[in-house]
C-alpha positions in Angstrom: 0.0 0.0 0.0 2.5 2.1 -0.2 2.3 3.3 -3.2 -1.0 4.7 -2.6 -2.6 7.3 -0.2 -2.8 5.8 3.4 -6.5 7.2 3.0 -7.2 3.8 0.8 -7.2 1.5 3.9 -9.8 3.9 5.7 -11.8 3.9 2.4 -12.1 -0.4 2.0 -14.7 -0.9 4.1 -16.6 1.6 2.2 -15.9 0.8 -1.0 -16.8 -2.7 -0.8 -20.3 -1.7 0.1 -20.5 0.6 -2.9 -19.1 -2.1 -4.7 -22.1 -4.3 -3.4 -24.3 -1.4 -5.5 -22.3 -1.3 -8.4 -23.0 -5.2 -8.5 -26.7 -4.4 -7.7 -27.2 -1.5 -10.7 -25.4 -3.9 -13.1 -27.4 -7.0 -12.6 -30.6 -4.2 -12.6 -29.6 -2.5 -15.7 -27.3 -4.4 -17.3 -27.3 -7.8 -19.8 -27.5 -10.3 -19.7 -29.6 -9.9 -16.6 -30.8 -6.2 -16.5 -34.0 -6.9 -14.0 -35.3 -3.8 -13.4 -35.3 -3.2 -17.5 -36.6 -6.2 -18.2 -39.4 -5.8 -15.2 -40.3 -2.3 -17.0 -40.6 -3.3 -20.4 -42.9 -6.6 -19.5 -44.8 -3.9 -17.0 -45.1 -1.2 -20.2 -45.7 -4.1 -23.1 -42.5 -2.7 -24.9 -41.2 -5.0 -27.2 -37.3 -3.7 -26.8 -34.1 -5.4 -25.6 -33.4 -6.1 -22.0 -30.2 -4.2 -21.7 -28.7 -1.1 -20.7 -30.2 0.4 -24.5 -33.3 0.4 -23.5 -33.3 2.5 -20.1 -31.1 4.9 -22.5 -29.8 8.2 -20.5 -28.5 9.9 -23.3 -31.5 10.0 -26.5 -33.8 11.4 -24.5 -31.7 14.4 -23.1 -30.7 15.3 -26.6 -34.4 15.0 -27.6 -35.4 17.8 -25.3 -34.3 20.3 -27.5 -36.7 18.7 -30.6 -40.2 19.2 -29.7 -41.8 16.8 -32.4 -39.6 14.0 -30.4 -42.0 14.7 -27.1 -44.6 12.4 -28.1 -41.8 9.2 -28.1 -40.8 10.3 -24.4 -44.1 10.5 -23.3 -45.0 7.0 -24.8 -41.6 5.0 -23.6 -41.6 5.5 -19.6 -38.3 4.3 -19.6 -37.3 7.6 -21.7 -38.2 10.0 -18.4 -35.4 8.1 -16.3 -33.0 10.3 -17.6 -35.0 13.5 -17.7 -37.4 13.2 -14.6 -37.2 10.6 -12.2 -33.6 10.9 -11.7 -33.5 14.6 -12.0 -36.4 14.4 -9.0 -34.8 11.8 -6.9 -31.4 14.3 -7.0 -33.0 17.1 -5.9 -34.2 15.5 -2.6 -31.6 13.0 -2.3 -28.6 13.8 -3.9 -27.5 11.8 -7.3 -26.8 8.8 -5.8 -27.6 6.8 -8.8 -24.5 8.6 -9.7 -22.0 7.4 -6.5 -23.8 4.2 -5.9 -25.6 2.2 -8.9 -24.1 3.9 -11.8 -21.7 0.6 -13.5 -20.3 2.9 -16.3 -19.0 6.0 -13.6 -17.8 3.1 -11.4 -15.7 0.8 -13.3 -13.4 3.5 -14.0 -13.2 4.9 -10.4 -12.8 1.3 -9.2 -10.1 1.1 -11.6 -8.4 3.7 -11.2 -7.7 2.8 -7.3 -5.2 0.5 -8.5 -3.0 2.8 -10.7 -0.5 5.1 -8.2 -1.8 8.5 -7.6 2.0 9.4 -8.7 0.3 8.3 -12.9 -2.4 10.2 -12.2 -3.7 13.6 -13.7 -5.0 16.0 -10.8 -7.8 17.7 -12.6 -9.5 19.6 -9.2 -7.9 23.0 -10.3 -10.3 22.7 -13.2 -13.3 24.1 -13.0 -15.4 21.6 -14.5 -18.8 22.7 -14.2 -18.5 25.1 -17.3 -17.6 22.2 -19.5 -20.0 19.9 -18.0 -23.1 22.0 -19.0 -21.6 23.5 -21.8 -21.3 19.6 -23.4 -25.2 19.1 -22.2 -26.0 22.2 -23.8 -24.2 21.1 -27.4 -25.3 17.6 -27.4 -29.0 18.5 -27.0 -28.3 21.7 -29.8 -26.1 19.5 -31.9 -29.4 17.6 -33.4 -31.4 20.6 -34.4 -29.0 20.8 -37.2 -28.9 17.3 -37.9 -26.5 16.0 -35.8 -26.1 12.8 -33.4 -23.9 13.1 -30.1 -25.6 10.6 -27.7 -24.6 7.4 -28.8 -21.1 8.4 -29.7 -20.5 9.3 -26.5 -22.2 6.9 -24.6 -20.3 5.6 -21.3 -23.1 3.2 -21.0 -22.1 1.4 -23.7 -19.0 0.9 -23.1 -19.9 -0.5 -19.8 -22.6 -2.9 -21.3 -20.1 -4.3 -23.6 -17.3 -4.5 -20.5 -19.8 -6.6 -18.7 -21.0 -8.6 -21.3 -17.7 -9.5 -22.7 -17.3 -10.5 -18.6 -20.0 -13.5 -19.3 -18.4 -14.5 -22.9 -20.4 -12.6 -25.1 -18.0 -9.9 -27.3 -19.8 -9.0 -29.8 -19.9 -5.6 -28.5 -16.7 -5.0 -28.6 -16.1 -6.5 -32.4 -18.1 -3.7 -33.6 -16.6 -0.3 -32.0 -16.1 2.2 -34.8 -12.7 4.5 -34.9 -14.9 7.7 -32.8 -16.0 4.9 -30.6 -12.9 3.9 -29.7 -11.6 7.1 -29.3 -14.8 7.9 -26.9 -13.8 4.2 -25.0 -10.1 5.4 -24.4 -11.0 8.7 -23.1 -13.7 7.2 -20.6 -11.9 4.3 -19.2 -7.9 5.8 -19.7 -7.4 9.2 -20.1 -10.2 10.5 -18.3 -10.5 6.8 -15.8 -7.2 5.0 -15.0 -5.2 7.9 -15.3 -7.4 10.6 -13.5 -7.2 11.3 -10.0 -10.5 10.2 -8.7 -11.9 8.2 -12.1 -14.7 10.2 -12.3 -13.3 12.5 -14.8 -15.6 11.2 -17.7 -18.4 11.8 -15.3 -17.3 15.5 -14.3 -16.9 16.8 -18.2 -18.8 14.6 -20.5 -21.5 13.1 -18.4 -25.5 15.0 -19.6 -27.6 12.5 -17.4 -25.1 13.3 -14.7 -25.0 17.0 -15.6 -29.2 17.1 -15.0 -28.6 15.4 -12.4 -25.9 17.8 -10.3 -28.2 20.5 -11.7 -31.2 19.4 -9.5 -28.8 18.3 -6.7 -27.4 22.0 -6.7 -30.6 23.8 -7.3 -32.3 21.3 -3.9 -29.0 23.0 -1.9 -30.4 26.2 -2.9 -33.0 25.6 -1.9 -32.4 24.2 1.4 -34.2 20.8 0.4 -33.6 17.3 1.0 -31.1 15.3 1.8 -27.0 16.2 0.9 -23.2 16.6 2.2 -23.1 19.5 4.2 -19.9 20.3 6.4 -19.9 21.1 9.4 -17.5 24.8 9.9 -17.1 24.5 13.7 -15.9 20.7 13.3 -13.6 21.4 10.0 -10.0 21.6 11.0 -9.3 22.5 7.4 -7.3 19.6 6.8 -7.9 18.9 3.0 -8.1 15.0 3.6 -11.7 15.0 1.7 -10.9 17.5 -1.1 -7.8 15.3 -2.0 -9.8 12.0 -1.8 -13.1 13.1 -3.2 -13.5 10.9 -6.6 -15.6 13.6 -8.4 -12.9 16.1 -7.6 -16.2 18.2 -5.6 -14.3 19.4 -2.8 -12.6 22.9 -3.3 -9.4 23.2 -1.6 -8.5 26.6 -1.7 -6.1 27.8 1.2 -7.6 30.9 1.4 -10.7 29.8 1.9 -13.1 27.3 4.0 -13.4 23.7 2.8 -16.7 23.8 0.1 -18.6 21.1 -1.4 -19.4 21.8 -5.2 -23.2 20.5 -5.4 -23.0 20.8 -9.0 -20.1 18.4 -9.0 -20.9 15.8 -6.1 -21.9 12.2 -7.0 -23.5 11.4 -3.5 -20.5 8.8 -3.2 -20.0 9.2 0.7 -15.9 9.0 0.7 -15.8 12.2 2.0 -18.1 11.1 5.3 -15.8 8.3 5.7 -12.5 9.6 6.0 -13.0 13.2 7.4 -10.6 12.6 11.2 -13.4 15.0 12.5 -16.3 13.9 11.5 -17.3 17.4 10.6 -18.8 16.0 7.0 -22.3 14.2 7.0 -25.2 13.1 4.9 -27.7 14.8 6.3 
């Protein structure tokens, strides 16, 4: 363990219970056993595959900016996942879908645990909030002049192919075009393995997980629901969470007081786990 932050030891017991819910959203959302998709579709009559395609987080986002495509949202309930019920369940609860069930933003964090920190890009000086909602905004705009950014960059794929591959079936990945594999080398290398955290595909290029942190931001606001709120009096300004955080949410600016950027936060819980004070809780 040297190699890596003595943190990581603090951290295992943790992360083996949010491994426990990556497992969980997989064998929900995921083929060959995706539960909860196969559940909805026999619930809604929908003839469609039982996979991660058919729960789809990115289509209907980029359909929100073509009105004539309202009628096919409205029709598929698995199309408001992405738009509504996720969006709704942040603003009370935080995105936990995010930092708990998500499999394509875990299997790069998860990953990326076992590659030195010393490899590792630091991207927390980056503000990336600008370029998160900046790529929501072009992927939704993007198709009023014809154009298709959903599928190109869709993390979800990548991770239903990972885990399908994982039960013998590679099919998936015999078919990835050139952008696709330019897209699957940014998510689970540049932006995964060799990204402090893991989570940088999630922080920049991430539109379900943009909505998501918009609601979960806009519910702190608000002074709504349930979130990661630090406690001043208790924070002895120590920096252990802002350097751990896996979403890179924690601002660590000497001059000022430890922050937690709502816009940014995936719910994970790392932070609640490590802080020597206790001064950070879900609450």
């Amino acid at each position: 363990m040297s190699l890596y932050p003595p943190v990581y030891r603090r951290l295992l017991p943790h992360w083996a219970l949010r491994f426990a819910f990556f497992l969980l959203g997989a064998v929900l959302l995921y083929a060959p056993f995706a539960l909860l998709t196969k559940l909805v579709l026999w619930l809604t009559h929908k003839p469609h595959v039982g996979d991660a395609h058919s729960i789809c987080l990115r289509m209907p986002i980029q359909w929100l900016a073509q009105p004539w495509m309202y009628g096919t949202i409205l029709s598929t309930p698995t199309y408001l996942v992405p738009i509504l019920i996720l969006p709704v369940a942040a603003l009370f609860l935080g995105p936990l879908f995010c930092g708990w069930i998500c499999p394509a933003g875990h299997i790069p964090e998860f990953l990326s645990r076992l590659v030195p920190t010393r490899f590792q890009m630091n991207l927390a000086k980056l503000n990336a909030v600008p370029v998160r909602y900046g790529f929501l905004l072009g992927m939704a705009g993007v198709s009023l002049v014809g154009g298709n950014a959903c599928c190109s960059f869709c993390n979800f794929t990548h991770a239903q192919n990972i885990i399908n591959a994982a039960f013998g079936n590679f099919l998936g990945l015999t078919y990835l075009a050139s952008f696709s594999i330019l897209s699957f080398g940014l998510w689970l290398l540049v932006l995964g393995l060799f990204t402090r955290g893991g989570r940088g595909w999630c922080n920049y290029l991430c539109p379900a997980g943009a909505l998501m942190g918009l609601a979960h931001a806009i519910g702190a606001k608000l002074g709504i629901g349930r979130r990661v709120k630090i406690n001043q009096a208790a924070c002895t300004d120590c920096k252990t969470c802002a350097a751990n955080c896996p979403a890179q949410a924690i601002a660590a600016d000497k001059a000022k007081p430890v922050a937690i950027n709502y816009h940014a936060c995936t719910a994970c819980l790392d932070c609640t786990r490590i802080c020597p004070t206790k001064a950070i809780q879900y609450a």
